[in-house]
Backbone atoms as SQL, in Angstrom:
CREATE TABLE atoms (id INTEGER PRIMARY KEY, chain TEXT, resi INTEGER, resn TEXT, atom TEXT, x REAL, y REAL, z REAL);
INSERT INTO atoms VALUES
  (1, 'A', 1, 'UNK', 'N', 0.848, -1.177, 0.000),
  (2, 'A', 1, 'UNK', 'CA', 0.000, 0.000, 0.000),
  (3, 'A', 1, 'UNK', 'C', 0.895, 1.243, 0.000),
  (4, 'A', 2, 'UNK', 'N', 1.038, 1.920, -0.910),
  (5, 'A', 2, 'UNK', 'CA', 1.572, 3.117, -1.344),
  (6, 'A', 2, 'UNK', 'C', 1.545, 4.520, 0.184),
  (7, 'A', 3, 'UNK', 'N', -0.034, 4.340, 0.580),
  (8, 'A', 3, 'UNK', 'CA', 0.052, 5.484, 1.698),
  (9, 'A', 3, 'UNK', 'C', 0.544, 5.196, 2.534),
  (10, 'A', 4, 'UNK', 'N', 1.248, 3.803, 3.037),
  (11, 'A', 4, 'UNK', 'CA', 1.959, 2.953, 4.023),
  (12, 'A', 4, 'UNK', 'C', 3.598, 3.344, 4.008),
  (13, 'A', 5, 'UNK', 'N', 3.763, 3.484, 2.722),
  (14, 'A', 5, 'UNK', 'CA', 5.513, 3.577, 2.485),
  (15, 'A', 5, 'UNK', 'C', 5.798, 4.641, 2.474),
  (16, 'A', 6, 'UNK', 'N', 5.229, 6.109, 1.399),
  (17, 'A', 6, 'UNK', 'CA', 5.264, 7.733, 1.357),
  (18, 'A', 6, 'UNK', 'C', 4.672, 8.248, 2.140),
  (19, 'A', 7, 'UNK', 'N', 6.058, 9.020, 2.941),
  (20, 'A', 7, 'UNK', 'CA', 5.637, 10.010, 4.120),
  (21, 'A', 7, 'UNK', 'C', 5.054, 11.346, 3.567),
  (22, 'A', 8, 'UNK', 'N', 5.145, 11.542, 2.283),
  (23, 'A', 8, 'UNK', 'CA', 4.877, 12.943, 1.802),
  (24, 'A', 8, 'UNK', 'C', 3.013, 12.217, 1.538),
  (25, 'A', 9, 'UNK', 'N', 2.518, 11.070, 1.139),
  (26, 'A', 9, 'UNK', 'CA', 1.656, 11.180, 0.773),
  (27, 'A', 9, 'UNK', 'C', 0.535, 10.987, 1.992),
  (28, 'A', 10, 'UNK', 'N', 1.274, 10.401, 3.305),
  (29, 'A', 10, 'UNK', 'CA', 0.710, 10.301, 4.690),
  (30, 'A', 10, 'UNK', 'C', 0.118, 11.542, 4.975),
  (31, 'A', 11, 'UNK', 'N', 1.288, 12.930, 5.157),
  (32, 'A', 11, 'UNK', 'CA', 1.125, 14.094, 5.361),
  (33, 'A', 11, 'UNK', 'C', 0.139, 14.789, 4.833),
  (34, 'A', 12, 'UNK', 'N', -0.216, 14.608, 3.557),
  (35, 'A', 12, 'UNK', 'CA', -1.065, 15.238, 2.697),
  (36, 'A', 12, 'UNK', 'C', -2.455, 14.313, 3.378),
  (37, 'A', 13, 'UNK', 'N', -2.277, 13.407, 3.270),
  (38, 'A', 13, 'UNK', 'CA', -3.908, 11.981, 4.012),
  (39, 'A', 13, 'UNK', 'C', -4.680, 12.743, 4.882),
  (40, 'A', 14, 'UNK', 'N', -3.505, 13.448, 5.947),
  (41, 'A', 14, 'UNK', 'CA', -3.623, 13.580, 7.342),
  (42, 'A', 14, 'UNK', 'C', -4.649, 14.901, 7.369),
  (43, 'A', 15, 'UNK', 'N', -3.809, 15.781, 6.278),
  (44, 'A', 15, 'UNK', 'CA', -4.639, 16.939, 6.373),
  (45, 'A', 15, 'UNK', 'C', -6.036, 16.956, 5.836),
  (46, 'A', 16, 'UNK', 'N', -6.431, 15.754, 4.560),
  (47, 'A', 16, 'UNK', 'CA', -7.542, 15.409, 4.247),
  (48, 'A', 16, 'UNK', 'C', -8.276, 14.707, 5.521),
  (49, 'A', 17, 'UNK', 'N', -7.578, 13.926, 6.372),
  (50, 'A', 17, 'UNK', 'CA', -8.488, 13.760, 7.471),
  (51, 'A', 17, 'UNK', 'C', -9.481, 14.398, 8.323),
  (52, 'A', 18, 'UNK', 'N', -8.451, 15.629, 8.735),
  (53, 'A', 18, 'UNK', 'CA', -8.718, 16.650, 9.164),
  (54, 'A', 18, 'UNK', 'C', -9.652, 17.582, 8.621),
  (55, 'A', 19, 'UNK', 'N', -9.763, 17.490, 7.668),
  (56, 'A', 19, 'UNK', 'CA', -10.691, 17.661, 6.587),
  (57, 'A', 19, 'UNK', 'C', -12.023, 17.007, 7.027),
  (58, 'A', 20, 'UNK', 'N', -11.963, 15.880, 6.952),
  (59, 'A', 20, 'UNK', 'CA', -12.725, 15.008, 7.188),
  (60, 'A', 20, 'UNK', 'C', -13.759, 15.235, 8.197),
  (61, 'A', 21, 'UNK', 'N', -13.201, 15.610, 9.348),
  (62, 'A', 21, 'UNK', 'CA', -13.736, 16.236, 10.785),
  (63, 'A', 21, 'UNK', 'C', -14.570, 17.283, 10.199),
  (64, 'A', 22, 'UNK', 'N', -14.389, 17.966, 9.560),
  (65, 'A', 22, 'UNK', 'CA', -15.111, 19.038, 9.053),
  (66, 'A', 22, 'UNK', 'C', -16.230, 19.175, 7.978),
  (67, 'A', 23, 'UNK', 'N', -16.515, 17.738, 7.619),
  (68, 'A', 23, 'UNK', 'CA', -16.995, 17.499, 6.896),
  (69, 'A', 23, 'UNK', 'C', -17.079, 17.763, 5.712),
  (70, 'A', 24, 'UNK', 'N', -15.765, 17.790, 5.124),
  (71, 'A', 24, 'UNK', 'CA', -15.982, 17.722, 3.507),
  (72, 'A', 24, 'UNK', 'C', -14.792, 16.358, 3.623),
  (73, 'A', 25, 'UNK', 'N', -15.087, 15.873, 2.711),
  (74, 'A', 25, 'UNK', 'CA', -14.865, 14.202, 2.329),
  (75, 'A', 25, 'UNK', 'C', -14.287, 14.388, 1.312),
  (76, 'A', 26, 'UNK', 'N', -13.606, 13.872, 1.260),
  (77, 'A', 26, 'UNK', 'CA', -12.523, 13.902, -0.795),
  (78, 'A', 26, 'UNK', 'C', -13.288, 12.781, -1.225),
  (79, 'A', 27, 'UNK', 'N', -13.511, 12.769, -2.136),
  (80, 'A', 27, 'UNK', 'CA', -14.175, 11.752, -3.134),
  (81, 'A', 27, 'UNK', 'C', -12.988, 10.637, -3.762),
  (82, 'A', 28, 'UNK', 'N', -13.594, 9.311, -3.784),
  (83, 'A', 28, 'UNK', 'CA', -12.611, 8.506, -4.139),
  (84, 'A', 28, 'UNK', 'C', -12.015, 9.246, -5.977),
  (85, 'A', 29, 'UNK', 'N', -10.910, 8.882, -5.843),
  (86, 'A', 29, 'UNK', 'CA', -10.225, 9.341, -7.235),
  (87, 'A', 29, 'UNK', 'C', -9.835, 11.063, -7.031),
  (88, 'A', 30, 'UNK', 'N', -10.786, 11.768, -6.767),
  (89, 'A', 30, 'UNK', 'CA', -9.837, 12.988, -6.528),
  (90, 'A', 30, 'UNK', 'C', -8.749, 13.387, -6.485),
  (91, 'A', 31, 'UNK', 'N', -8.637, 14.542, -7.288),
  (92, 'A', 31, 'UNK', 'CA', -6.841, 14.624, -7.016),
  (93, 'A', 31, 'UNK', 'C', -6.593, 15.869, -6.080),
  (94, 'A', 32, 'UNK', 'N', -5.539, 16.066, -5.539),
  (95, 'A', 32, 'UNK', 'CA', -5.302, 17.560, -4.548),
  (96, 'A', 32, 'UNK', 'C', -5.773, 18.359, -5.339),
  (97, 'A', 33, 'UNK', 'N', -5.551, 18.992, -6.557),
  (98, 'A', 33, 'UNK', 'CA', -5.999, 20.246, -7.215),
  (99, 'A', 33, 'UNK', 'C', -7.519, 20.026, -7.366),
  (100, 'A', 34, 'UNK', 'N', -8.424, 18.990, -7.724),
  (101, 'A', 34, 'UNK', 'CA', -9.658, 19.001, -7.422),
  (102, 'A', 34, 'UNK', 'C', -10.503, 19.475, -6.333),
  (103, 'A', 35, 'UNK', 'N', -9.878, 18.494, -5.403),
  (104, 'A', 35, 'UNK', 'CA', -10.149, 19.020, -3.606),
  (105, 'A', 35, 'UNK', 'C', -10.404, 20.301, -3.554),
  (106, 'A', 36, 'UNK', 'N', -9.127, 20.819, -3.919),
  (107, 'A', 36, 'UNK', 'CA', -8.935, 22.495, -3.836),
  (108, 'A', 36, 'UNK', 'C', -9.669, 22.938, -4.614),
  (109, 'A', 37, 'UNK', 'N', -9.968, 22.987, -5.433),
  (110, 'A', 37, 'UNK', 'CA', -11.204, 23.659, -6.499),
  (111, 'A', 37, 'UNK', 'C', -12.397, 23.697, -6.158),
  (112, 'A', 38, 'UNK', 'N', -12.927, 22.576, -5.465),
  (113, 'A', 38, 'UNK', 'CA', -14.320, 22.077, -4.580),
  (114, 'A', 38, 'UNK', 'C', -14.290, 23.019, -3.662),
  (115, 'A', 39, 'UNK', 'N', -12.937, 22.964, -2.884),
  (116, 'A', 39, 'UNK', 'CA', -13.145, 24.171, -1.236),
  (117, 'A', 39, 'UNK', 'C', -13.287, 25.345, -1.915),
  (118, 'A', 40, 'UNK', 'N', -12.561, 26.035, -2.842),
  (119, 'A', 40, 'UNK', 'CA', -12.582, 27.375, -3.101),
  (120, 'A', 40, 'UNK', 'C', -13.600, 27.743, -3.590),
  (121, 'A', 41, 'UNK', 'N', -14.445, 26.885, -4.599),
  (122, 'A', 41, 'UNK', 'CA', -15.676, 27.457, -4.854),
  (123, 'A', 41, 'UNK', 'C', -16.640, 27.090, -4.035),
  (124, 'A', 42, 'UNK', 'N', -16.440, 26.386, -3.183),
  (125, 'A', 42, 'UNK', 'CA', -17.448, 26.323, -1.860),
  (126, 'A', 42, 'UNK', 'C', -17.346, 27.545, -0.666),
  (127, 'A', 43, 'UNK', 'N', -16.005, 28.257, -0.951),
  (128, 'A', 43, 'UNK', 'CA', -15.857, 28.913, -0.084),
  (129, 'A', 43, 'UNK', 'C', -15.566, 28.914, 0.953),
  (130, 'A', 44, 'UNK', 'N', -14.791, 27.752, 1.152),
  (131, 'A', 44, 'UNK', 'CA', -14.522, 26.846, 2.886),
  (132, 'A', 44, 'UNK', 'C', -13.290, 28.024, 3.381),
  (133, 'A', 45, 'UNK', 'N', -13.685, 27.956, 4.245),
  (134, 'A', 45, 'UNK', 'CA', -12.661, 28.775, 5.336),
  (135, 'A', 45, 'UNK', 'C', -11.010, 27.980, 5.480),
  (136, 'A', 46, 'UNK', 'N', -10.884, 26.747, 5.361),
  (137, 'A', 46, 'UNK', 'CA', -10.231, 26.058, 4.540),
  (138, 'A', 46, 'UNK', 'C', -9.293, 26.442, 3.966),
  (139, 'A', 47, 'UNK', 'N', -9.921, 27.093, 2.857),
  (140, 'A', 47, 'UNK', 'CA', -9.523, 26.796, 1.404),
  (141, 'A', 47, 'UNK', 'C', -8.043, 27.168, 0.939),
  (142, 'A', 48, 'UNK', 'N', -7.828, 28.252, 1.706),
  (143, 'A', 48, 'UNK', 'CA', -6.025, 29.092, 1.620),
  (144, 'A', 48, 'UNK', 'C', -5.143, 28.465, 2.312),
  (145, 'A', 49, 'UNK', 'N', -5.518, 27.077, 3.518),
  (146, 'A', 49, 'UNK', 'CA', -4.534, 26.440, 4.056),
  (147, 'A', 49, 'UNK', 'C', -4.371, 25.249, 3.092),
  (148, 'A', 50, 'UNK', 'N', -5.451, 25.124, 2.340),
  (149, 'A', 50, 'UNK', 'CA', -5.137, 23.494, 1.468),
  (150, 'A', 50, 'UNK', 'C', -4.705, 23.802, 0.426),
  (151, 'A', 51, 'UNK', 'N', -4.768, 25.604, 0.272),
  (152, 'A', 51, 'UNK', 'CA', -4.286, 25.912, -1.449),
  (153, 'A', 51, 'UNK', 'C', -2.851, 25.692, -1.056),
  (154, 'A', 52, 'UNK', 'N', -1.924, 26.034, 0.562),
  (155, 'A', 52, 'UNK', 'CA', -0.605, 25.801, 0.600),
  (156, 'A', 52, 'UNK', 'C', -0.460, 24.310, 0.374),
  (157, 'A', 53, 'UNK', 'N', -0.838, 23.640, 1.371),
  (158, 'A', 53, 'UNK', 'CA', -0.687, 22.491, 1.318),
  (159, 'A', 53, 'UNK', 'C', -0.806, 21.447, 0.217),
  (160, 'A', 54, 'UNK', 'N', -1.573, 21.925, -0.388),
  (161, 'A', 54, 'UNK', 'CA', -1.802, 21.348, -2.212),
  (162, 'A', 54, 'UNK', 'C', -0.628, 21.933, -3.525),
  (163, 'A', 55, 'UNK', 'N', 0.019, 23.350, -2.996),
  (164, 'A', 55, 'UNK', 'CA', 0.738, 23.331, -3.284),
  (165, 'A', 55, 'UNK', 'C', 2.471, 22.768, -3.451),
  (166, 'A', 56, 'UNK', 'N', 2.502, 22.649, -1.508),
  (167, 'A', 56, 'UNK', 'CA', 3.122, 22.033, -1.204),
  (168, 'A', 56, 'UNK', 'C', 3.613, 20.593, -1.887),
  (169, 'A', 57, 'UNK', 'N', 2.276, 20.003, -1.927),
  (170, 'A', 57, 'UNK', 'CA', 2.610, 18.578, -2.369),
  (171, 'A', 57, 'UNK', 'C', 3.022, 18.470, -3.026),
  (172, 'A', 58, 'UNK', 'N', 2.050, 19.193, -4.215),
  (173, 'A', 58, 'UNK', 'CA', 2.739, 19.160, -6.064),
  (174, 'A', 58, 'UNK', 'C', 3.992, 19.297, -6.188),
  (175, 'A', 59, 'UNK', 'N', 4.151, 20.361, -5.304),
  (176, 'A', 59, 'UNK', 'CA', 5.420, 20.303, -5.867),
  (177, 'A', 59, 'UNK', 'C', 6.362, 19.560, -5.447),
  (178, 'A', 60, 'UNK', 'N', 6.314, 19.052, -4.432),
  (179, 'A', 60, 'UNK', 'CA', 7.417, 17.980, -3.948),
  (180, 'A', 60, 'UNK', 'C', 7.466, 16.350, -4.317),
  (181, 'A', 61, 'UNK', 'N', 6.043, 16.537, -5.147),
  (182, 'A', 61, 'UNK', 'CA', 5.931, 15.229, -5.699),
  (183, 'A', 61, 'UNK', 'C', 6.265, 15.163, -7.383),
  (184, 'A', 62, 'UNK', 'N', 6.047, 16.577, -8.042),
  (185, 'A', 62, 'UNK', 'CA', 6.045, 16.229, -9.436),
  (186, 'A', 62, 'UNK', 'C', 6.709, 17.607, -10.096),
  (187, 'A', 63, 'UNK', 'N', 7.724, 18.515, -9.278),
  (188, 'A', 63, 'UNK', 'CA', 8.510, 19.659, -9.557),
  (189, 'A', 63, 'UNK', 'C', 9.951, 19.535, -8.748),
  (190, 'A', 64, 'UNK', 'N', 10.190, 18.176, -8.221),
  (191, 'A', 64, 'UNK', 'CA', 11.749, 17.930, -7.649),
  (192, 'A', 64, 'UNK', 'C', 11.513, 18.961, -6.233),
  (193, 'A', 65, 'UNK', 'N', 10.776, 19.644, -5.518),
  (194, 'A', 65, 'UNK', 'CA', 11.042, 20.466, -4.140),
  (195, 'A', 65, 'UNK', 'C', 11.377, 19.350, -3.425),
  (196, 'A', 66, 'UNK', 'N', 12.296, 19.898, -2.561),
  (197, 'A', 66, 'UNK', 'CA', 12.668, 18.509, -1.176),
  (198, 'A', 66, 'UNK', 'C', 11.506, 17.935, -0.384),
  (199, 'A', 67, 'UNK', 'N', 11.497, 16.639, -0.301),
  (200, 'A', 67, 'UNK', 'CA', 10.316, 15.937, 0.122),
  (201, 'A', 67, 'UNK', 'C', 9.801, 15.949, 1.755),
  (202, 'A', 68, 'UNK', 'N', 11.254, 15.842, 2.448),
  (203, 'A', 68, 'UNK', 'CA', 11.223, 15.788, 3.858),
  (204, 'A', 68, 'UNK', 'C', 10.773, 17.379, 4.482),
  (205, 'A', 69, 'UNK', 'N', 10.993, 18.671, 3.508),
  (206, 'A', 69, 'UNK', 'CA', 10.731, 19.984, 3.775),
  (207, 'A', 69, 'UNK', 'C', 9.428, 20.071, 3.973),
  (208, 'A', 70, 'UNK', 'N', 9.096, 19.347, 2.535),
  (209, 'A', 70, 'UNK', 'CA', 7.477, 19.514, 2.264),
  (210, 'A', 70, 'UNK', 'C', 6.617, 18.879, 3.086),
  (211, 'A', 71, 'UNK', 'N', 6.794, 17.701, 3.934),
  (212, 'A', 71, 'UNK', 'CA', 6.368, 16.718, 4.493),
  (213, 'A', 71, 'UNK', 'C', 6.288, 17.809, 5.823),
  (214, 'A', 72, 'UNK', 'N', 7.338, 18.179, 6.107),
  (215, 'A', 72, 'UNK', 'CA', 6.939, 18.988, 7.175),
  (216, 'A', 72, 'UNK', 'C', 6.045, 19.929, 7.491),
  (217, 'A', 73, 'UNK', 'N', 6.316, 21.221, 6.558),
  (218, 'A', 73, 'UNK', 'CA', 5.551, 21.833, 5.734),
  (219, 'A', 73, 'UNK', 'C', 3.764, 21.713, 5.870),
  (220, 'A', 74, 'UNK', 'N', 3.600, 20.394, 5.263),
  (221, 'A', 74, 'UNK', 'CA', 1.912, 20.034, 4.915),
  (222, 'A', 74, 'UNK', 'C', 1.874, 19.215, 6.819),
  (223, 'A', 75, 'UNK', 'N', 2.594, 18.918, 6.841),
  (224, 'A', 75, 'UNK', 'CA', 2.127, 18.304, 8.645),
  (225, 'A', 75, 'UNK', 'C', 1.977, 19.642, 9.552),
  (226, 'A', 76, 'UNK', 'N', 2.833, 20.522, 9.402),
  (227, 'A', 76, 'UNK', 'CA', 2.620, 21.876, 9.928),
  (228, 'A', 76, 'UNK', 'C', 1.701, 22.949, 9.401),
  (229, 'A', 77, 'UNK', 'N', 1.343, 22.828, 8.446),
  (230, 'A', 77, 'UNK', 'CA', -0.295, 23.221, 7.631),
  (231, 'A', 77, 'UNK', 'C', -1.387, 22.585, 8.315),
  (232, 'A', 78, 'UNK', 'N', -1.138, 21.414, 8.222),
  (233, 'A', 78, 'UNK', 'CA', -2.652, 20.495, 8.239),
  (234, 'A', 78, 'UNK', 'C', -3.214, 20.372, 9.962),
  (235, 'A', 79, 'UNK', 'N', -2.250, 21.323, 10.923),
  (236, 'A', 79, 'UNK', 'CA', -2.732, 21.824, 12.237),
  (237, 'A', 79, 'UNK', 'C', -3.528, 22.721, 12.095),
  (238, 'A', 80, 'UNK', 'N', -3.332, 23.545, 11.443),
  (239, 'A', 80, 'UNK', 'CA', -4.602, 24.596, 11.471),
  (240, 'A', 80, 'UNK', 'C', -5.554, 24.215, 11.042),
  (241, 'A', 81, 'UNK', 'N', -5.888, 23.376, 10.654),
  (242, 'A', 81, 'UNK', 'CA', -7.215, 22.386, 9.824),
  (243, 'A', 81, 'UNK', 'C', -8.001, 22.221, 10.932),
  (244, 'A', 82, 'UNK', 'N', -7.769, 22.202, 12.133),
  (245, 'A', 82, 'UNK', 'CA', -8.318, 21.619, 13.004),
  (246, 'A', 82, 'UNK', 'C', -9.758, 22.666, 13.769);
């Protein structure tokens, strides 16, 4: 299981969890930039901590940014979620 081995993709889970509490749910298949598109035009109060954190990811997953930065980064984002 992929979310078992990547700590960058745990980090990002976590903050969708947190999410979760709040009741918006990611839909199976969703991607981070979707998510984010859903909050912003929903208007979630949200929406500017997951636009970092969605940024965050991307880029540490598919623009070379350091992974362990980013990991931190979206774990230290995804507190204010709360």
């Amino acid at each position: 299981n992929r979310a078992k081995t990547d700590p960058l993709l745990q980090a990002y889970l976590q903050a969708c969890r947190r999410l979760e509490k709040q009741g918006i749910n990611r839909h199976a298949g969703e991607t981070p930039s979707a998510l984010l598109q859903r909050l912003q035009q929903a208007g979630h109060p949200a929406s500017d901590t997951m636009r970092q954190i969605t940024e965050t990811y991307l880029a540490a997953r598919y623009a070379g940014a350091a992974m362990n930065s980013a990991r931190r980064k979206i774990r230290e984002l995804s507190r204010q979620l709360r």
